[in-house]
Structures are given as C-alpha cells and as structure tokens.
C-alpha positions as CSV (number, residue, x, y, z in Angstrom):
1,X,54.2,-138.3,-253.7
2,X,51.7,-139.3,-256.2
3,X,47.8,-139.5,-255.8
4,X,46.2,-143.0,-255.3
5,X,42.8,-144.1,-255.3
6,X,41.0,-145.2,-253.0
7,X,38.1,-147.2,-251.8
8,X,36.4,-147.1,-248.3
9,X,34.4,-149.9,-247.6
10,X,31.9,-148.6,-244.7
11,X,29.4,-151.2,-245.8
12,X,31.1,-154.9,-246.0
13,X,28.5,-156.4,-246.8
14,X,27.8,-154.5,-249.7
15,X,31.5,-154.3,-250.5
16,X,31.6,-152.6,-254.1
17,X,28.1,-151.4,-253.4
18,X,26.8,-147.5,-253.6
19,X,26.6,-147.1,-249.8
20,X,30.9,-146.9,-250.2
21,X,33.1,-144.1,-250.9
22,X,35.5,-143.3,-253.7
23,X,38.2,-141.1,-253.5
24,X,41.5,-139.7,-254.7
25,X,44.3,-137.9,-252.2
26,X,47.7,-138.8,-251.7
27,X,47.4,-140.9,-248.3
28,X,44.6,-142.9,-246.7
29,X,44.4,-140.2,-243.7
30,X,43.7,-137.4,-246.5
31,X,41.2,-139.6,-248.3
32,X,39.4,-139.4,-244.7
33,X,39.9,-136.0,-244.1
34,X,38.4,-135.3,-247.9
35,X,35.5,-137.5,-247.7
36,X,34.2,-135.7,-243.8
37,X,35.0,-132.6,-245.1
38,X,33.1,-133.2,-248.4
39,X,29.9,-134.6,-246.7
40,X,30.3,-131.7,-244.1
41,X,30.1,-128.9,-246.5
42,X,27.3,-130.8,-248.7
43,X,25.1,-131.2,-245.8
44,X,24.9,-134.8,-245.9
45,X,25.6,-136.2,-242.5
46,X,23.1,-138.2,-241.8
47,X,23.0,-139.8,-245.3
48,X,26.2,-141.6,-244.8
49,X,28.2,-143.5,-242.0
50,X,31.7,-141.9,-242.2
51,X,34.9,-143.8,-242.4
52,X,37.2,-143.9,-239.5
53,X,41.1,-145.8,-239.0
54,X,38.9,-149.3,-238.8
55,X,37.2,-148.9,-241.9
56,X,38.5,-151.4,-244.6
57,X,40.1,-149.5,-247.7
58,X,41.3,-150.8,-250.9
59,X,44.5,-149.0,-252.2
60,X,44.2,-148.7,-256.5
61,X,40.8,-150.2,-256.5
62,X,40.0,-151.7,-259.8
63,X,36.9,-149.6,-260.7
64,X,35.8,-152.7,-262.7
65,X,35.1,-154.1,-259.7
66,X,32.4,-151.4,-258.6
67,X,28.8,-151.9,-258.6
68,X,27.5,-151.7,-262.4
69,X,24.1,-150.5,-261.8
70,X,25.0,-147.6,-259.6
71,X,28.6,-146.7,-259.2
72,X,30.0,-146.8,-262.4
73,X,27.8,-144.9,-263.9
74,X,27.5,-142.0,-261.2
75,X,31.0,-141.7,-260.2
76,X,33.0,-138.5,-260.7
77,X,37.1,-138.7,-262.1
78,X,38.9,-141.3,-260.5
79,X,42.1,-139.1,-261.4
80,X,41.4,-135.8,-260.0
81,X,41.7,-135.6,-256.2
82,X,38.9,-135.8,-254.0
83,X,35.7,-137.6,-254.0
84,X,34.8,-139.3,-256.5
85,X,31.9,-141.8,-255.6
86,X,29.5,-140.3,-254.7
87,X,30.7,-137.8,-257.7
88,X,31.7,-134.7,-255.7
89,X,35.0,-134.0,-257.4
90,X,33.5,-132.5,-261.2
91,X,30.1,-130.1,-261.0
C-alpha cells in the first residue's frame, strides 16, 4: 500500500481554493479520519466545514493546480502523511 494525495473539495465553488483540504494517508477514509482528527486536536472546528463520504476528492491532485496566492505557498509536505493544506503535517 502506498500513500496518495489527496484533495477534499468541501468548497466547489472555490475548487483549488484555501477553504479545501490537503492531505496524505493511504485511503480516502484515512485522509477523513486525519483531517477530523487534525482540526479536533488543533481546536479549529468551527473554522472549517469537515469532509464527509459526499465530499468530492481528487486522487494525485496536481498541486500545480492549487490556488497560487494562498495554497501553494502555505502548504505543508505533500509526501509525508497527514495534512498538508492547511500545513499541519511539518511544525
């Protein structure tokens, strides 16, 4: 099994946009289960709409793709697992 990455698009109509999440796990249900928990622990509920099983995600996202002005440049490691937009993953 090898670790993917992944892109949850909570906000459709701000597809590649900074109100998404970024992360890295080995299946779609892990990616979930890492971005709640993350948010959780960080205290950040009500900051961000969670992603559920209808949330659109994009396996392998090209992070070319990604918001210029915001995500790109405050992302975390797209290779290491867990969340990397918004950049939880490296501290």
């Amino acid at each position: 099994m090898k670790l993917t990455r992944y892109w949850f698009v909570v906000f459709p109509e701000d597809r590649f946009g900074p109100r998404n999440f970024g992360v890295t796990a080995y299946s779609k249900q892990e990616g979930i289960t890492i971005i709640t928990s993350a948010v959780n622990k960080i205290e950040w509920q009500g900051l961000y709409q969670l992603p559920d099983d209808n949330t659109e995600v994009i396996e392998n996202i090209d992070v070319r793709l990604l918001d210029q002005g915001h995500v790109i440049p405050n992302m975390g490691v797209v290779t290491f697992k867990g969340v990397w937009f918004p950049n939880l993953n490296i501290h």
